[in-house]
N, C-alpha and C positions, 0 to 999 in steps of 0.2 A: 197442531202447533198454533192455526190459527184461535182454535177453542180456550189452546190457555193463554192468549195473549188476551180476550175477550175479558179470561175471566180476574188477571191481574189489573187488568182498568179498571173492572167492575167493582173489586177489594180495593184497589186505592180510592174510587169515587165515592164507594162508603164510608171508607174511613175518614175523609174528607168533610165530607159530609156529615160524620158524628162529631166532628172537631168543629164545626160550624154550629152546627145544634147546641154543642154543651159552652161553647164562648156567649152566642145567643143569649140562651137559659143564666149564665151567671147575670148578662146585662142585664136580663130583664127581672132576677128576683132583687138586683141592689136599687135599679128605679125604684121597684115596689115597695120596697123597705124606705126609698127617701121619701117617696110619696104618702106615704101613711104615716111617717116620722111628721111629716109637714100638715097632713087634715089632722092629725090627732092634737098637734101642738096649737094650728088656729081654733079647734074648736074648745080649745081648752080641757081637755080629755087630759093631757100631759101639761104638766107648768112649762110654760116655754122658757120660762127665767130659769129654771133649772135643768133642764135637759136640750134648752135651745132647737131651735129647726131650720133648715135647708138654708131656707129663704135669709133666718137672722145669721147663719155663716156666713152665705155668701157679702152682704153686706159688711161683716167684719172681715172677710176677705180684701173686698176692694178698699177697704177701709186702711188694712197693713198695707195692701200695693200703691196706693193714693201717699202714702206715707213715705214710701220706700223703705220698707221695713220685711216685706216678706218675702223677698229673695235673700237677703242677707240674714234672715234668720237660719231660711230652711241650709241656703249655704252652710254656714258655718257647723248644723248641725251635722250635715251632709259628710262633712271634712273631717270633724271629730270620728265618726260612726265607720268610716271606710278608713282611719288611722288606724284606732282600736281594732276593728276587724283584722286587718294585713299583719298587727302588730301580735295579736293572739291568734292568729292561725300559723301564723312561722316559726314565730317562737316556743308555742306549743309542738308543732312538731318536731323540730329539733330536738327539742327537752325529750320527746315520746324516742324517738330517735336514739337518743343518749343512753334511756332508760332500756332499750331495746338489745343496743349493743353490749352494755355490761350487767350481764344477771343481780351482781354484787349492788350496785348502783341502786337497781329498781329497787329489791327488798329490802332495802336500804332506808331509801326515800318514799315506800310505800306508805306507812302509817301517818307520813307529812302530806301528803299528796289526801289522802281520805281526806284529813281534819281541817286543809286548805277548802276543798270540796266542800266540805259541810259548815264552814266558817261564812256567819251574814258578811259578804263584801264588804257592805255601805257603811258595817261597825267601823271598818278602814279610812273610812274617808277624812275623815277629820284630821287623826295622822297624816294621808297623803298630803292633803292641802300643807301642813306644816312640811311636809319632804320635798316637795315639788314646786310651788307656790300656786294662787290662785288665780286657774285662767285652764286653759287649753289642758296644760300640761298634766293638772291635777284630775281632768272628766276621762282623757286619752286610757293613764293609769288605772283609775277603777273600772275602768273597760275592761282594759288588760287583764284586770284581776281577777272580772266577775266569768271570760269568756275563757281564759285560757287553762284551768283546771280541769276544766269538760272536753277542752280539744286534747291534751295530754292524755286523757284517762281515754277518750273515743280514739285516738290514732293507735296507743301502745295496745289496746285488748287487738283491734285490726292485724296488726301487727302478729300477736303472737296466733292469731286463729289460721295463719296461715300455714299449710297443709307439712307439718314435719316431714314426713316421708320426701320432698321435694327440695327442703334444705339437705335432709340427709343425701340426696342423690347429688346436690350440688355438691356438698363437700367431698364426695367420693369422687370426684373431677376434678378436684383440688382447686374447688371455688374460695376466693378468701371471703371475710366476712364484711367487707364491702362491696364485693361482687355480688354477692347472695342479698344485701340489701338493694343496692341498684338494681337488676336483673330480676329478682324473685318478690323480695319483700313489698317495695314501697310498688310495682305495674299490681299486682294481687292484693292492695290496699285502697286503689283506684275508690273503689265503692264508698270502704267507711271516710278516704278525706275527703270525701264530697259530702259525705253527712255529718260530719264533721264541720264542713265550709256551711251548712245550711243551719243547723246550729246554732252556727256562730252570727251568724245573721240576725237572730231572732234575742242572744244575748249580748252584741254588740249596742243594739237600739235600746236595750234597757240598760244597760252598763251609762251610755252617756244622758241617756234620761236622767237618771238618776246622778249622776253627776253634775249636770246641770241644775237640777234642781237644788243643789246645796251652791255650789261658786257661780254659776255662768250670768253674763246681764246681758248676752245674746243666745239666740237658739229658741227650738221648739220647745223644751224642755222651760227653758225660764220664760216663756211665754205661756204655758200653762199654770205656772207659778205665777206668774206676774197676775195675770186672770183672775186666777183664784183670789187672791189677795184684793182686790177690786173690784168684784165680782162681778166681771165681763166672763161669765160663762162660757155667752157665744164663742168667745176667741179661744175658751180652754176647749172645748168641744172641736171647732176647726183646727187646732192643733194638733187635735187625735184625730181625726180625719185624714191632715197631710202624713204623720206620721205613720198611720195604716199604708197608703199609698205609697210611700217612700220605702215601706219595709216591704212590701209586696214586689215594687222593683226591682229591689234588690234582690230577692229569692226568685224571682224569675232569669235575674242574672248569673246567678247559681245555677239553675236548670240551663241554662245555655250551654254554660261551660259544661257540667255536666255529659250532655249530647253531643258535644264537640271531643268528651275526651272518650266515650263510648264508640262513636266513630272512628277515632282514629283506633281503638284497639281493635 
């Protein structure tokens, strides 16, 4: 008894231990990477006016914060990017939901659902701005548009991969077809709407990028636009930097939930 309590220490202090090493290892290959972004950029190896380094971010950094301009940018995109998210993760599932519950429906709205999917979003946008007007309302929208055709077609395939023989045995207990989704469906779908939610993560941040970059005169997004146009590089560069950062957060907040809902099952 005493041998395997030994050896369960010893397996979690490894594991521990390899989870320490590999957090480690990520810090130290991205120093490494700014570090040689920064000798290569001072020794002129790289133009620093066009790919900028560490040192000229950080000064367009404190540059927006001296300003007070780079809380309220990252803000605002912050707000858009976590609308659009909640807004095409629900509504996409409901619609997968919908499509789930009536066979008629899906094959129905199948060949609209492909050619949505395969339709450039951003051709939308210009319409949207005339439907919605220009501002929040319009970046939220192409979010919606660009995230939620992926979360419908990822939740409904979840959906149906789940193990017939096990609807069949519910309905021979005269499960009705909401019980069978409560109960069966959507606890046995657990996996794909979390890949699903991560996803949607990574085309939320380009949904209002990109939406910003046609209406917005706040955000990351019009900050890299605005840059470009006045060719403050640096700032279009530290845009993409917070933006890595801000979308990494996010997907680590995915993984939370994630391990909180594998827990409780």
């Amino acid at each position: 008894m005493i041998d395997e309590v030994k050896e369960h220490s010893l397996y979690i202090s490894n594991v521990e231990k390899r989870k320490r090493e590999i957090v480690f290892t990520r810090f130290l290959i991205l120093i490494l990477i700014f570090a040689l972004w920064e000798i290569l950029g001072d020794l002129k190896i790289m133009d620093p006016f066009l790919t900028s380094t560490p040192s000229r971010m950080w000064k367009s950094l404190l540059k927006l914060y001296s300003e007070g301009a780079l809380f309220n940018n990252i803000g605002i995109t912050c707000i858009e990017t976590i609308f659009g998210f909640l807004l095409s993760t629900i509504l996409g599932t409901l619609i997968a939901i919908l499509l789930w519950w009536s066979d008629f429906v899906c094959k129905v709205l199948d060949p609209y659902i492909v050619v949505l999917n395969a339709l450039p979003k951003i051709a939308l946008a210009p319409i949207i701005i005339f439907w919605v007007g220009n501002g929040i309302k319009a970046i939220v929208v192409v979010t919606l548009l660009i995230a939620i055709v992926v979360t419908i077609i990822s939740v409904l395939n979840g959906f149906k991969e789940v193990d017939t023989d096990k609807i069949k045995l519910l309905r021979t207990f005269g499960a009705s077809k909401l019980q069978i989704l409560i109960h069966l469906i959507i606890p046995s779908s657990v996996p794909t709407l979390v890949s699903a939610l991560k996803i949607n993560v990574g085309l939320s941040w380009v949904g209002v990028i990109m939406g910003e970059f046609l209406v917005a005169k706040e955000g990351l997004g019009f900050l890299i636009i605005y840059g470009g146009q006045i060719s403050q590089l640096d700032t279009v560069m530290l845009s993409v930097i917070i933006l890595s950062v801000l979308a990494y957060v996010m997907y680590e907040g995915v993984e939370f939930v994630e391990k909180r809902l594998i827990l409780r099952r």
